[in-house]
FINUDO-135317 format. One record per residue (C-alpha): x, y, z; residue number from 1; chain. Coordinates in Angstrom, 2 decimals, padded with zeros to 5 digits. Example, Ala and Ser with C-alpha at 12.3 -4.5 7.8 and 13.67 -1.06 7.14 Angstrom:
BEGIN
REC       X       Y       Z tormar sero
REC  012.30 -004.50  007.80      1    A
REC  013.67 -001.06  007.14      2    A
***
This chain:
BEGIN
REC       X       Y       Z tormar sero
REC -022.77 -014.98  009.45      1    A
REC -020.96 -012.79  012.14      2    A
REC -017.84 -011.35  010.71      3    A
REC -014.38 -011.77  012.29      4    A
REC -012.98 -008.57  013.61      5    A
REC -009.39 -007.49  011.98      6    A
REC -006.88 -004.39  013.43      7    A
REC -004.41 -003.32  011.76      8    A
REC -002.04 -000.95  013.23      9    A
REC -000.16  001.32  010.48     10    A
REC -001.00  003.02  007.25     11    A
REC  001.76  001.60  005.66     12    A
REC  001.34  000.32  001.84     13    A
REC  002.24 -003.70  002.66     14    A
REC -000.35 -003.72  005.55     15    A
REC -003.08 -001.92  003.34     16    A
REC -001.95 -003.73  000.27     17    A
REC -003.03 -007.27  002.67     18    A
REC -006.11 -005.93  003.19     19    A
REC -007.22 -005.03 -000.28     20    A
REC -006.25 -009.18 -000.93     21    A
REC -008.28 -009.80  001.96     22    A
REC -011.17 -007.74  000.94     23    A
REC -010.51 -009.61 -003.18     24    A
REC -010.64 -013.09 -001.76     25    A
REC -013.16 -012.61  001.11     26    A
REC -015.38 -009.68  000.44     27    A
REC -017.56 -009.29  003.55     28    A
REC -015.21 -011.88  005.71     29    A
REC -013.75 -008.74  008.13     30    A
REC -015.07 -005.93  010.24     31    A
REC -011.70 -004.17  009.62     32    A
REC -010.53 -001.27  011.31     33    A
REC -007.12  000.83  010.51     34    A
REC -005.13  002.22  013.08     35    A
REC -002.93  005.17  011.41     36    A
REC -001.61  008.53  012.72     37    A
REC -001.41  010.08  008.96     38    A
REC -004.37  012.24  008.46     39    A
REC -005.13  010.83  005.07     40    A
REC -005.78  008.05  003.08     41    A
REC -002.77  005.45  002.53     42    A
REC -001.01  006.25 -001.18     43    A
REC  001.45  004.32 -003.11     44    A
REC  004.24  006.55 -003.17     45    A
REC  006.38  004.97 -004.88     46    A
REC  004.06  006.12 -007.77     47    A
REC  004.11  009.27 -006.81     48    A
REC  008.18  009.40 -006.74     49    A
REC  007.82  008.55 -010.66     50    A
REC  005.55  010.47 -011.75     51    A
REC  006.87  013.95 -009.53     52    A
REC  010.32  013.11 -010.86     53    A
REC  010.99  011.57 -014.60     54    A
REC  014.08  008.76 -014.22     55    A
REC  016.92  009.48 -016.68     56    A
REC  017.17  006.25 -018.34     57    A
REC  020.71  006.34 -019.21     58    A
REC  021.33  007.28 -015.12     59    A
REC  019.68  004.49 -014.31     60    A
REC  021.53  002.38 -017.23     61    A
REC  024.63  003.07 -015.42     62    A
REC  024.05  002.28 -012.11     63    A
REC  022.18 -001.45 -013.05     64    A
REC  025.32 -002.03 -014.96     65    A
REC  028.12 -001.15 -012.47     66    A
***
């Protein structure tokens, strides 16, 4: 079976998180190619945020509760 071409323009965590559904529910569906300008592989960095810098829990108490 000839697989379907797919472009995705961006690095950006939604577009790769798509593809990794893609890839779960159709392994081997896609010839997939990324178009990015960021030199490296796409990163959650939202991760990164908390783990770089620990959240004060009673900060962030405050502000949920105002």
């Amino acid at each position: 079976m000839k697989k379907m071409k797919l472009v995705m323009v961006g690095n950006g965590m939604a577009g790769v998180r798509t593809l990794e559904e893609l890839l779960k529910i159709a392994p081997g569906l896609y010839d997939i190619t990324v178009f990015g300008t960021e030199p490296h592989p796409n990163y959650n960095r939202i991760l990164t945020s908390a783990r770089c810098w620990p959240v004060n829990r009673r900060w962030t108490r405050s502000l949920s509760t105002r």
